[in-house]
Steps between C-alpha positions, in 0.01 A plus 500: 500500500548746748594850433759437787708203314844518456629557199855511328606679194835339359663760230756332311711685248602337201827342412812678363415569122668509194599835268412383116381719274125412538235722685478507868200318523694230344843472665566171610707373781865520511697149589526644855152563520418099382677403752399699804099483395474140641727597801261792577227195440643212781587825734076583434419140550674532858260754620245275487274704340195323317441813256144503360566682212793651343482759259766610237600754297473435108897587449670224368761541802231442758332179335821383428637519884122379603565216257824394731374589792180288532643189439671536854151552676351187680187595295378750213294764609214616234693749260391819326696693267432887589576797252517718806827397650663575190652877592268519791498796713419480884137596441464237223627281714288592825202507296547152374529364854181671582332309209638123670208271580490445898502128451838562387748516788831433400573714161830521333597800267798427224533844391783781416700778655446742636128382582604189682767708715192747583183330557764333749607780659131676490339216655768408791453721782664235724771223442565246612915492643698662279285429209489865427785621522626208242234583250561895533905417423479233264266724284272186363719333267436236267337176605412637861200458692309664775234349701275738642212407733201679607146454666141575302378549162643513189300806428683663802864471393652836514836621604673404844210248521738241575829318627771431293557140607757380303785661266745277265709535255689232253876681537499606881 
């Protein structure tokens, strides 16, 4: 593949969780959080998006919402469960971009805040519309999703590489 393919990074923040008295790692999803997970999935499906891979944190709140939200996608991308995205920091996350096969082109994230809201950020240095300006006020909540897309390597992903293409949000 060429080193000038288009690529585009979908970061999708888990689903409204649940407070018990468990660790974090381990807090499930709260009722509203079952029920917009497969919402945030149809709304993914409508991009048209074949991901190639989609990697997810370990937290149970993140498998969980992948759990609901696959089932919504015309078809399952390959899956990997990443340690990484669980309390990820921007670098974390940058680096683990870097580390993407290029036969990958599509990839989709299902992380945490603040990382999500971040790498987003980091890696937009144009929008398009108002995408921007949504993200910036809406603050990332749960279930949203930005599609970011940008041109060359995996190993070249570093911030304002790309364009925020697309911003949504379950509760606009």
């Amino acid at each position: 593949m060429s080193v000038e393919t288009p690529r585009r990074i979908v970061l999708l923040r888990h689903a409204k969780a649940d407070w018990p008295d468990v660790a974090d790692h381990e807090r499930p999803l709260a009722e509203r959080g079952r029920a917009d997970a497969p919402v945030a999935g149809r709304r993914l499906a409508e991009t048209g998006i074949a991901f190639d891979l989609a990697l997810c944190s370990t937290a149970a709140r993140t498998r969980e919402t992948w759990k609901l939200a696959v089932h919504e996608l015309p078809q399952r991308p390959r899956t990997g469960y990443e340690d990484r995205l669980y309390d990820a920091t921007l670098g974390d996350l940058l680096a683990l971009l870097t580390e993407t096969s290029d036969e990958v082109n599509d990839l989709l994230l299902i992380g945490h805040n603040p990382g999500m809201h971040a790498l987003a950020d980091a890696l937009s240095a144009r929008a398009e519309g108002d995408a921007l300006g949504r993200m910036t006020a809406s603050a990332f909540p749960t279930s949203a999703f930005a599609v970011i897309g940008f041109t060359g390597s995996w190993k070249t992903v570093e911030p304002d590489v790309g364009t925020l293409l697309e911003y949504w949000t379950p509760h606009d």
